[in-house]
C-alpha positions as CSV (number, residue, x, y, z in Angstrom):
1,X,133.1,96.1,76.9
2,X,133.4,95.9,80.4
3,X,134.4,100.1,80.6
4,X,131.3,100.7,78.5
5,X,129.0,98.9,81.0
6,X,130.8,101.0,83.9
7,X,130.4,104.0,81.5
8,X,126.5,103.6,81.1
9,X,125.4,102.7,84.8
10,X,127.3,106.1,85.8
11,X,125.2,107.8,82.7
12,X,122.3,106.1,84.0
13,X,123.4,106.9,87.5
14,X,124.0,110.8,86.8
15,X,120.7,111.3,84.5
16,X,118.4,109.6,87.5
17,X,120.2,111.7,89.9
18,X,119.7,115.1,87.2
19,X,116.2,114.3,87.0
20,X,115.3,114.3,90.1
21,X,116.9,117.8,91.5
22,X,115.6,119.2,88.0
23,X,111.7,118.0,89.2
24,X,111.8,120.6,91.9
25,X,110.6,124.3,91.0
26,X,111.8,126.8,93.8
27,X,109.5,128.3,95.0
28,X,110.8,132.3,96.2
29,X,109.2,133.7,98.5
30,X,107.7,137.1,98.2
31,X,107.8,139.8,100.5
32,X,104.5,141.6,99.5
33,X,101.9,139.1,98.3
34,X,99.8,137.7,100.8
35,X,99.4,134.2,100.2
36,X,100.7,132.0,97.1
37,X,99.1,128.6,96.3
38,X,102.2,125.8,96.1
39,X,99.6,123.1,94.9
40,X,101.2,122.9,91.5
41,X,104.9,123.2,93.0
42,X,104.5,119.6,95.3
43,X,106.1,116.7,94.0
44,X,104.1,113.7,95.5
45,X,105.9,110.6,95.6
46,X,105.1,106.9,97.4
47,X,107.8,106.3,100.2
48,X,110.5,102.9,100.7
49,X,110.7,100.7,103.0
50,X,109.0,103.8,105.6
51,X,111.3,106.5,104.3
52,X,112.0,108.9,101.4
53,X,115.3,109.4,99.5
54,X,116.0,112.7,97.4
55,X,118.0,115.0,95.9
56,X,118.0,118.2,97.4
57,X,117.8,121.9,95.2
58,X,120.7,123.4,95.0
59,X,121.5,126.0,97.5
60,X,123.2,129.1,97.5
61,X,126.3,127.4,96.9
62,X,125.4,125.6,93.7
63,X,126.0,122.2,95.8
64,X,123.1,119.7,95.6
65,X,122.6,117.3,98.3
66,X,121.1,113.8,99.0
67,X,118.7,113.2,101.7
68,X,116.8,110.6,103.4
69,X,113.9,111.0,105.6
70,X,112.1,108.7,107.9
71,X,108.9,107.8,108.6
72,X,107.4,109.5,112.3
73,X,106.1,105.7,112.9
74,X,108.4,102.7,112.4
75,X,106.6,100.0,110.2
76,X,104.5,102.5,108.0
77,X,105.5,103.4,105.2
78,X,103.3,106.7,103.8
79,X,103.9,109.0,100.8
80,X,105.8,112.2,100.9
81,X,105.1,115.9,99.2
82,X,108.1,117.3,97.9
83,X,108.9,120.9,97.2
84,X,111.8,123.7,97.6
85,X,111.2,127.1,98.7
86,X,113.9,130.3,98.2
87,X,114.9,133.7,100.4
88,X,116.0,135.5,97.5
89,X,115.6,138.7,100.0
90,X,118.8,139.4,102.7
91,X,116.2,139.6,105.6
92,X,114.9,136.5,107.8
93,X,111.3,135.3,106.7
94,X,108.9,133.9,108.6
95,X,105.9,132.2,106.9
96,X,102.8,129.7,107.4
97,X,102.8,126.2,105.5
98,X,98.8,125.7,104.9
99,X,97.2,122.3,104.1
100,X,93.2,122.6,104.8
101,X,91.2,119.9,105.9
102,X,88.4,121.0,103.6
103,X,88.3,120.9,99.6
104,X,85.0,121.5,98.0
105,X,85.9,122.9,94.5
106,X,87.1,119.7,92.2
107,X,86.6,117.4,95.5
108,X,84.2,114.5,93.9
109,X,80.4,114.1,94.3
110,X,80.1,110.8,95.2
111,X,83.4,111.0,97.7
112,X,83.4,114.4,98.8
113,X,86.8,115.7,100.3
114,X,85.3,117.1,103.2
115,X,88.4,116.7,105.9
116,X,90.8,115.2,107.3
117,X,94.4,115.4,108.2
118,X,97.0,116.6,105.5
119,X,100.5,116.4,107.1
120,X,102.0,114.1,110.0
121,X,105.6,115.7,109.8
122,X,107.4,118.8,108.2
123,X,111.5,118.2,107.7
124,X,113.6,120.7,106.5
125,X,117.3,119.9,104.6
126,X,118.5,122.5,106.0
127,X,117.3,125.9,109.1
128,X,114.9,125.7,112.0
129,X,112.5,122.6,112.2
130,X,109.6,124.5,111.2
131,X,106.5,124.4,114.1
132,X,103.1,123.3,113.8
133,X,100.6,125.3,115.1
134,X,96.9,124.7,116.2
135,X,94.3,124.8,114.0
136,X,90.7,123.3,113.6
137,X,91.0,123.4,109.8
138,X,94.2,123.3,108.4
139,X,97.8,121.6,109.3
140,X,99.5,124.8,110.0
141,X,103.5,125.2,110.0
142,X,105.5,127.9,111.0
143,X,108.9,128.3,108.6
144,X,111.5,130.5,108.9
145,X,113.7,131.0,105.9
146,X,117.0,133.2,106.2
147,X,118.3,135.5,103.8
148,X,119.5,133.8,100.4
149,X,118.3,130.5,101.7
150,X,116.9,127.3,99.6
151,X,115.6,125.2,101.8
152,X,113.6,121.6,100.8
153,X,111.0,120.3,102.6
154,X,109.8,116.4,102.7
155,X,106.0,116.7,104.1
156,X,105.0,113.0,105.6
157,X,101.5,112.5,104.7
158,X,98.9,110.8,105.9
159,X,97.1,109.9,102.9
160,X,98.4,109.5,99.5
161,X,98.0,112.9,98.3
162,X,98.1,116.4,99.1
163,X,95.0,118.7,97.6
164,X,96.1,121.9,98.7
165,X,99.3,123.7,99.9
166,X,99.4,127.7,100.4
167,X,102.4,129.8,101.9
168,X,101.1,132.4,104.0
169,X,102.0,135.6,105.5
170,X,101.3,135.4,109.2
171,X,99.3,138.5,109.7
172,X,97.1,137.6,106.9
173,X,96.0,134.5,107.5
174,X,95.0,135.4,111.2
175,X,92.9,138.0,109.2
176,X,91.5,135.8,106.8
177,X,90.7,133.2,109.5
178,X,89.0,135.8,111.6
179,X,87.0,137.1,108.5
180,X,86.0,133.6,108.0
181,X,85.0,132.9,111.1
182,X,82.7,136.2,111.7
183,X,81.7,135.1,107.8
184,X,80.1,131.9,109.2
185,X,78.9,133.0,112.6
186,X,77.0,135.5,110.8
187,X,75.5,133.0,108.2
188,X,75.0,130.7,111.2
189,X,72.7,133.9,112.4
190,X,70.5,134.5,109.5
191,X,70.0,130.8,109.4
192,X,68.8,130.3,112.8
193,X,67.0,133.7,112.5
194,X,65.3,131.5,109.8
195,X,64.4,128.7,111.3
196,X,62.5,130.5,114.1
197,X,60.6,132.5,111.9
């Protein structure tokens, strides 16, 4: 009796532990599309006791490996976005992490998503911490994947969700940011053009 306790708490054990590398979809990384939207790809998940414990994808040697990540601040305890990206290329990537402040599509009428912080930290399981960069409308990280890489990332948040996350080709999103910005300056134009006349 006693073996087949033993015998189900390792079942147990090894299906919880299954489960759990199985929830991540990698993510590869593609060399020619601009920008990919990882919204649907983010495991969110409530932190313990100010940290997060997980099982990471498998790399490129098969091996899977257990994590734990702490909170920036000691004595809070915020939820975590989970998700796995890939190199299946054999040259170094670089990329930007995208959460915007700003959701209108889908963001409530009567409590608008209309900005705020997304991400406090960025931790990798494995590479180069990845670096945040300065933006007014969007946390911003830098990654850089190397070739054949899977690397995991544990986002801290600083609410208990995360709307939006896009993977970005550098180059492109400084375009899309400066076509934006001209966008609104020149609606900002005809609308005070407007008001004088």
């Amino acid at each position: 009796m006693r073996h087949f306790v033993f015998l189900a708490i390792f079942v147990a054990y090894t299906l919880s532990s299954l489960a759990s590398v199985l929830a991540f979809e990698v993510i590869a990384t593609p060399q020619d599309v601009n920008a990919v939207n990882l919204s649907a790809a983010v495991d969110v998940v409530p932190g313990t006791d100010g940290r997060v414990r997980l099982s990471t994808a498998p790399g490129a040697d098969g091996i899977v490996r257990r994590i734990e990540v702490l909170a920036a601040n000691e004595g809070t305890n915020p939820s975590w976005a989970l998700f796995a990206l890939s190199n299946p290329s054999d040259i170094q990537i670089t990329r930007l992490l995208v959460a915007p402040f700003f959701r209108m599509p889908g963001s409530g009428i009567f409590q608008p998503d209309l900005g705020s912080e997304r991400i406090a930290v960025l931790t990798p399981n494995a590479g180069l911490r990845p670096e945040r960069q300065l933006d007014a409308e969007a946390d911003v990280f830098e990654i850089i994947l190397d070739p054949g890489a899977t690397v995991t990332f544990a986002a801290e948040l600083v609410g208990d969700k995360l709307p939006e996350l896009f993977m970005w080709e550098p180059g492109a999103y400084r375009d899309y940011i400066s076509s934006f910005t001209l966008f609104r300056g020149t609606v900002l134009g005809i609308a005070g053009l407007a008001a004088v006349f």
